[in-house]
C-alpha positions in Angstrom: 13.7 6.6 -2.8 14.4 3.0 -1.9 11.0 1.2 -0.9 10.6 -1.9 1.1 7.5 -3.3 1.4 6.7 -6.3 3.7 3.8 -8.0 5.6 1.8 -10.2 3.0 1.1 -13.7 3.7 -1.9 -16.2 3.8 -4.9 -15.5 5.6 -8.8 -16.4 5.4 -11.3 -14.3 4.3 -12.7 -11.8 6.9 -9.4 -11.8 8.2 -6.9 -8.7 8.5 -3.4 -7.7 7.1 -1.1 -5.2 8.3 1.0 -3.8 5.3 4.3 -1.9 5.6 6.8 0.1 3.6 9.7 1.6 4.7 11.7 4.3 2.7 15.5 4.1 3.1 15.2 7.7 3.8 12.4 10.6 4.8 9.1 10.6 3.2 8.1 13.7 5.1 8.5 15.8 1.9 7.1 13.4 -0.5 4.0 14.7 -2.6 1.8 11.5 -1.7 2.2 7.6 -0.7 0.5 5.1 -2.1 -0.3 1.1 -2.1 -1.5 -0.4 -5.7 -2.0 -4.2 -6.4 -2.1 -6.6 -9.3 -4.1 -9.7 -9.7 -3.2 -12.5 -12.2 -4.3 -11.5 -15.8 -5.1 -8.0 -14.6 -3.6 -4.5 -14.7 -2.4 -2.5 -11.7 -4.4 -0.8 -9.7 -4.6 2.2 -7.5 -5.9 0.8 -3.6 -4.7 3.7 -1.5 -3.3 7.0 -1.3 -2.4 9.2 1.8 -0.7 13.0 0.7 1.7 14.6 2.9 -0.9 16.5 4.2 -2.5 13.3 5.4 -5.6 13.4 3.0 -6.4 9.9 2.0 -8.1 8.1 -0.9 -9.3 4.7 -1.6 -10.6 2.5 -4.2 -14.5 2.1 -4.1 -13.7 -1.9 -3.7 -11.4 -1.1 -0.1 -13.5 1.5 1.5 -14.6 0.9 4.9 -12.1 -2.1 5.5 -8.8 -0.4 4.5 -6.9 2.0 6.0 -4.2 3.8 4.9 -1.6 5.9 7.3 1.7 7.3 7.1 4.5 7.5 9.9 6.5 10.4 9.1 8.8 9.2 12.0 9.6 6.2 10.9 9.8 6.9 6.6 6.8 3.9 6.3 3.9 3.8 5.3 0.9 1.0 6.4 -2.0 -0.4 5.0 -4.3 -2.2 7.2 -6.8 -4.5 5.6 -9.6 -5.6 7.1 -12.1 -7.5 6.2 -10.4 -9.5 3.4 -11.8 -10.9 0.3 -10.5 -13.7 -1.9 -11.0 -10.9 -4.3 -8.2 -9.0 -2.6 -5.7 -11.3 -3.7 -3.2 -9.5 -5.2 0.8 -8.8 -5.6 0.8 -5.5 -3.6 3.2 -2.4 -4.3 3.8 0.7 -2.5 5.2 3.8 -4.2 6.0 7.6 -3.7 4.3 9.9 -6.1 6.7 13.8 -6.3 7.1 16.1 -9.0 11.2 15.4 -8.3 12.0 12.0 -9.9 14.8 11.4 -6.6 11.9 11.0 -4.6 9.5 9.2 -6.9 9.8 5.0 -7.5 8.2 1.9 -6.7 8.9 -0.7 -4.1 8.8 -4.2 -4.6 5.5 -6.0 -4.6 4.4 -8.4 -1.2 1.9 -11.3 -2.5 -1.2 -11.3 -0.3 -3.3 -14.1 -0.8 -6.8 -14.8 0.3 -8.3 -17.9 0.8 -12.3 -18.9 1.1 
């Protein structure tokens, strides 16, 4: 897999962020999908998952303001954040989770900052 990730930036709290990532080729077949972040000073962690059956799962902190989907079509992957909290500041990864290691890997992180 070859993951690009885009659509971080600056915005104020309580405001929204659309975040994509695009796989060079299908994700149709890929186990799960996922978005992880890392703060300064802290280790990574797990924010969304969507499976290629379409089940999701989110971190207890992102629940009711994220949303993660998957467009099959396309090879990407969103996240749409609403709702944001300084505390959501974060360098943000997607990544593709498959028991085959061609279609496993990380992308590369988009910095999302959130200001009060």
């Amino acid at each position: 897999v070859q993951l690009q990730a885009s659509g971080g930036g600056l915005v104020q709290a309580g405001g929204s962020l659309r975040l994509s990532c695009v796989n060079s080729g299908s994700i149709f077949d890929i186990a799960a999908m996922g978005w992880s972040r890392q703060a300064p000073g802290k280790q990574r962690q797990l924010v969304a998952r969507i499976t290629m059956g379409g089940s999701t799962t989110l971190t207890d902190s992102v629940k009711g303001r994220f949303i993660i989907s998957r467009d099959n079509a396309k090879n990407t992957v969103y996240l749409q954040m609403n709702s944001l909290k300084p505390e959501d500041t974060a360098v943000y990864y997607c990544h593709a989770q498959d028991p085959r290691p061609s279609r496993a890997g990380w992308g590369q992180g988009t910095l999302v900052t959130v200001s009060s």
